[in-house]
Phi, psi and omega in degrees: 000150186258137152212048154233141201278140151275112174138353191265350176222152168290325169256120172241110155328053180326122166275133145228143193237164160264163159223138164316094186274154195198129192312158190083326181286131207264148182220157185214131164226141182199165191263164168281032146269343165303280198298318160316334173227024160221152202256203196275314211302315180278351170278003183246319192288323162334298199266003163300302160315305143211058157296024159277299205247104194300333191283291169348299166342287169276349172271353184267342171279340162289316168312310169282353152295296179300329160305347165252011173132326196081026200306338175206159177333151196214104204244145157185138181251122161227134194245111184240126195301112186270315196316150164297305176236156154235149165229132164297132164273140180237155184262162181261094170224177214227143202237159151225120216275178196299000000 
């Protein structure tokens, strides 16, 4: 999760974390007019609803932002893991010693 702006500091930190990726999974990046002004829960009953169809999806999440005033910009992405298979690739190397 991001949850720091770029552009609010001269220097900005990325946190990176791994997570488990797993086919079906849905990921959301959005700005905090999304989140300020609709809470997890109806953004979770949304994509519960229609998590099929992702646009639908964001468009109902932007409408309850606004609908809750709109206080700020209102940005939302959703994204769903399709593959079939995921694998991590490792990397190799190789040495030769004297």
């Amino acid at each position: 999760m991001i949850t720091r702006a770029i552009g609010s500091s001269e220097v900005t930190e990325p946190e990176i974390a791994r997570v488990d990726l797993s086919r079906g999974d849905i990921y959301m990046l959005c700005s905090d007019g999304l989140t300020r002004d609709v809470t997890d829960d109806t953004l979770r009953e949304i994509l519960e609803e229609d998590g099929k169809n992702l646009s639908t999806a964001c468009t109902e999440m932007v409408q309850e932002a606004l609908a809750a005033g709109g206080h700020d910009n209102i940005t939302c992405m959703l994204v769903r893991l399709l593959l079939r298979e995921l694998r991590a690739e490792r990397a190799s190397s190789s040495s030769v010693g004297d």
